[in-house]
N, C-alpha and C positions, 0 to 999 in steps of 0.2 A: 504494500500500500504506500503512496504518495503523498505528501501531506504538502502544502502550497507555501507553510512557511517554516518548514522543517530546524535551521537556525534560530529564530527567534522561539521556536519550543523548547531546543535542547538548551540554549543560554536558561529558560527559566526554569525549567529541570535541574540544571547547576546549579541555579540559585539557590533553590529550593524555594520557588516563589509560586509555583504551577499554581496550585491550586489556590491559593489568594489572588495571583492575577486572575484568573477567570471568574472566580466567583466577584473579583468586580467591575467585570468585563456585564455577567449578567446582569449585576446588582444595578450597571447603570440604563440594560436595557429594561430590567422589570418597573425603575421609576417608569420610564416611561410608555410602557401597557397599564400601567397599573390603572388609569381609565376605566381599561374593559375589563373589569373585574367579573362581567358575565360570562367572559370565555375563561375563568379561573388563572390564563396565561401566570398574571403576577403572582398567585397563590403559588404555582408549583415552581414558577422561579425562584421562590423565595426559599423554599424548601430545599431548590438543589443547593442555594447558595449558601442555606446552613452547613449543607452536608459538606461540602468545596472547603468551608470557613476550618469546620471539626481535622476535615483531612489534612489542610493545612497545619492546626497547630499538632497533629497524632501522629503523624504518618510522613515517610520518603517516598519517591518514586526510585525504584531500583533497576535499570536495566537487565532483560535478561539475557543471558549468554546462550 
């Protein structure tokens, strides 16, 4: 599989930022669904972004061999 910005993943993998940068990568688009609250969109955004947040401060991302 191919991924478009494969660089800028592995920089925050080294980081160890992955999973905070994306959860506020979403966080900034659920502000802005958060409107249509009738398609729940924002709701389960908000959920993965707990989840992104937990992983962040518990967890590595480990390359496997």
């Amino acid at each position: 599989m191919k991924i478009k910005n494969e660089d800028n993943l592995k920089f925050h993998i080294k980081s160890n930022d992955y999973f905070g940068t994306l959860a506020t990568v979403l966080s900034l688009q659920e502000q802005n669904l958060s409107e249509y609250k009738k398609f729940k969109v924002s709701e389960i955004l908000k959920s993965k972004i707990d989840e992104l947040m937990y992983l962040q401060k518990n967890y590595k991302i480990i390359k496997k061999l």
